[in-house]
N, C-alpha and C positions, 0 to 999 in steps of 0.2 A: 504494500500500500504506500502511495505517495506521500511525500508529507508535504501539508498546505503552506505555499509561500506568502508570508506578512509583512514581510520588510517593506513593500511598497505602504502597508498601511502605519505603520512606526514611522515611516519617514513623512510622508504628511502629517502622522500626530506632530510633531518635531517643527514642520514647517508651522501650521497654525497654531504653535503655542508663540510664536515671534505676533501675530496676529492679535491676540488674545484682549490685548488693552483696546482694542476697537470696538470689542462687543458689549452693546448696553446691557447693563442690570439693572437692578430694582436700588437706589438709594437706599441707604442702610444707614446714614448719619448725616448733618448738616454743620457748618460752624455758625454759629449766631454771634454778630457783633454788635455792641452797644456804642449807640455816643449818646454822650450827656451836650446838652447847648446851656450856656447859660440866659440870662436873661437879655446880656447882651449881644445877644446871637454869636457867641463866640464858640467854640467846642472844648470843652473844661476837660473833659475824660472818654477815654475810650477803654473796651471790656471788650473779651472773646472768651467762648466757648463751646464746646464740641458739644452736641443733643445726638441722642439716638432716636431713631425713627421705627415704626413699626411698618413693613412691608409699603416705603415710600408715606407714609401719612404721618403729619404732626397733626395730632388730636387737639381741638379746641380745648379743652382742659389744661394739659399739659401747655398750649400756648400761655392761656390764661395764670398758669402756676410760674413762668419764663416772665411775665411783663409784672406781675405781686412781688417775685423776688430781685427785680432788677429795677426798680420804680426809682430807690431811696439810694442813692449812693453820697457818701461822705458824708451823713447828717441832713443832705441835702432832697426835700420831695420834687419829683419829679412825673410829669406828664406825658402818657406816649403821642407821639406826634404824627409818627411814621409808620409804617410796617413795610416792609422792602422784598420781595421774595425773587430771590436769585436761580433758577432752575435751569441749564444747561442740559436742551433734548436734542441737541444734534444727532444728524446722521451720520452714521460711520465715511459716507462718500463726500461730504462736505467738511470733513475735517481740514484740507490744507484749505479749501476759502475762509474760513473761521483764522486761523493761524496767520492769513495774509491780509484780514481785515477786509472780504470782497465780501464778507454775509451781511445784509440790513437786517434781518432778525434780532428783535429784544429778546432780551431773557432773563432782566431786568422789569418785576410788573408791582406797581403799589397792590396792596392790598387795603379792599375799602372793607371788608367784616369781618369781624374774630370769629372766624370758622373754621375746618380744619381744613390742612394745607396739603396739599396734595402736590409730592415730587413726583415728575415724570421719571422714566428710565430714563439713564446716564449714559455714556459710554464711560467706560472702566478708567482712563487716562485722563477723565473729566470729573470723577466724581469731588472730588477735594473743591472744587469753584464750587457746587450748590451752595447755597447759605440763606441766611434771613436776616435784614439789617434794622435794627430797633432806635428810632431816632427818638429821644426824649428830651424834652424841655422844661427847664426850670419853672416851677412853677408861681405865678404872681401873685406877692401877699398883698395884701391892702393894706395902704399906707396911712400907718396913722395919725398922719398931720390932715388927712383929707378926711371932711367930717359931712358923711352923707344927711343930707335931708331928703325928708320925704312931705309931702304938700298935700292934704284933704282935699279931693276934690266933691263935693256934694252937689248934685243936680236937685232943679226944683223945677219940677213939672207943673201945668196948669189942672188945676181940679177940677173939676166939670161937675157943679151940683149938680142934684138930683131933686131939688126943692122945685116943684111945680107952684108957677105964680098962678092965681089964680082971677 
């Protein structure tokens, strides 16, 4: 009995592992950066860190628990401003227009509802750019040399008896 020749198939495994970084997956982690603005629109502080993702989805919860514990930084309360979501779904055949700057594709998109987030597939040599960018703003105290009034306004309507003359 002959014995089954494989080499040709080892030698293409071999070949397509040089490949491998082209092929999209499923997002598995994001980095989220923080900037703090202060009041005078200046940028006070910047913060980063790595989230794990469940099967591409940042849960609205888990967002929600991300913008609670990143609100307060240095004594200082803070407002979210922004929500930025960075997701990188290129195709494997557009990778050198991307690298030569010929793609007009955003992938760059605000987000207007705290709802959950949804990464597309990556390609594998792309994943590290996904992210989410948290812009927060100082928030404005009321000052207190400024001394609010408030002014009564009372309307006075015409009555209309009801006394029949007779």
């Amino acid at each position: 009995m002959e014995e089954f020749d494989n080499s040709w198939l080892e030698e293409y495994e071999q070949m397509e592992k040089d490949y491998e970084i082209f092929y999209k997956e499923t997002v598995e982690n994001i980095k989220c950066f923080y900037v703090y603005i202060s009041k005078t629109n200046e940028i006070k502080n910047l913060h980063q860190e790595d989230v794990i993702l469940s099967n591409g989805i940042l849960k609205k919860d888990q967002l929600l628990i991300l913008i609670k514990n990143n609100k307060n930084k240095n004594g200082t309360s803070h407002r979210l401003k922004h929500l930025l979501k960075y997701n990188i779904f290129l195709e494997p055949d557009r990778v050198e227009d991307f690298l030569y700057n010929k793609l007009n594709e955003q992938y760059l998109k605000p987000m207007t509802f705290l709802e959950d987030l949804y990464f597309e597939k990556t390609i594998n040599a792309l994943q590290d750019l996904n992210s989410l960018y948290f812009i927060f703003c100082e928030r404005q105290t009321r000052d207190a040399n400024k001394i609010q009034t408030k002014k009564k306004i009372t309307f006075i309507g015409h009555r209309k008896s009801r006394r029949k003359t007779t």
